[in-house]
C-alpha angles and dihedrals in degrees: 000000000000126000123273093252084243100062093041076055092045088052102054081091097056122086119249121265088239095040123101110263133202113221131254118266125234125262122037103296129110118260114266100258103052100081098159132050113213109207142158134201124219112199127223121237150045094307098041113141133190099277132223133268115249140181140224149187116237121249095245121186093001116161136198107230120182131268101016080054145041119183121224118195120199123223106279095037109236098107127065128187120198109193116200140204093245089078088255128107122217113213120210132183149153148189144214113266087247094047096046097054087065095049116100099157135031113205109197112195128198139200142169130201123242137191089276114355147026114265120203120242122197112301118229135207112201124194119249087250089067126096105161136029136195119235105201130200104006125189115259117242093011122127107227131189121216122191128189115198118179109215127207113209088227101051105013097106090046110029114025112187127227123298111216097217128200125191125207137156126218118240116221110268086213092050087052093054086040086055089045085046096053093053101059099040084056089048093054091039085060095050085050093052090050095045084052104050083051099052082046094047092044090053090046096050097043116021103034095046112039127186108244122201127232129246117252121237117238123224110242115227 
């Protein structure tokens, strides 16, 4: 059987299996020759096209900092997702040397709960060159399932391997500042209560209880 043509483009950017390889580096970033991803996103629905091939630069020395971020690991531990307060999710994988050499396409697959049942996302082909993806302009308070399936030309109609899959669900960007907001409003409230109980305590202690002078005793002639 031979390969769908997009994945045999896809995985131009991919080595040979017979050429020398470097291996991959450690951590989840791309190796240093790879400076482009090359995707593609499928729609769902009646009117879904082929798409376009697109590119895209890789996200090199990113970090999840709290709280703008939270990092969610799937099962077997290979995807991240950092899901960030900007309502967009930054994917993130890798692969042993030997595995990766194999990979031609990765298929990422999303979906998102509903009240009864799973509804289907865009589906997206990444290049074997990527190892991250940006999920922009997620739904607030919607549980959403990513998987990420590395497929392999030969045997990627008929044996698919297995998708490492991570769920999240976005917190509402409005319901954060309303927290930070919160915050300082109670912080303030507690200087004011302070300021208050000492202004009290100073007008009892001076001012309701005066201090009244004796009268002297006169010396009688």
């Amino acid at each position: 059987m031979r390969a769908p043509p997009l994945l045999l483009l896809l995985a131009t950017c991919a080595p040979p299996s017979g050429a020398a390889v470097v291996p991959t580096p450690p951590g989840w970033e791309p190796a240093s020759d790879a400076p482009w991803c090359p995707y593609k996103v499928l729609s769902e629905g009646p009117e879904a096209g082929g798409g376009r091939l697109c590119f895209r630069s890789p996200a090199r020395g990113f970090r999840c900092q709290a709280p703008g971020c939270v990092t969610l690991v799937s099962a077997g531990g290979s995807l991240r997702a950092h899901v960030l307060r900007n309502r967009s999710v930054l994917l993130q994988w890798r692969l042993a040397p030997a595995e990766a050499r194999r990979v031609r396409v990765f298929a990422l697959n999303c979906s998102w709960r509903g009240t009864y049942t799973r509804f289907p996302c865009d589906r997206v082909l990444l290049g074997a060159s990527c190892r991250d993806y940006l999920l922009p302009d997620v739904h607030d308070s919607v549980r959403y399932r990513l998987c990420l399936q590395p497929l392999r030309a030969e045997l990627a109609a008929t044996q698919p391997e297995l998708a490492e899959c991570v769920e999240f669900t976005a917190e509402p960007a409005a319901m954060q500042e309303i927290v930070v907001a919160m915050t300082a409003v109670g912080g303030s409230i507690c200087v004011m209560l302070v300021v208050i109980c000492l202004l009290v305590a100073y007008i009892t202690e001076n001012l309701m209880h005066p201090t009244f002078r004796r009268p002297s005793l006169r010396r009688q002639s």
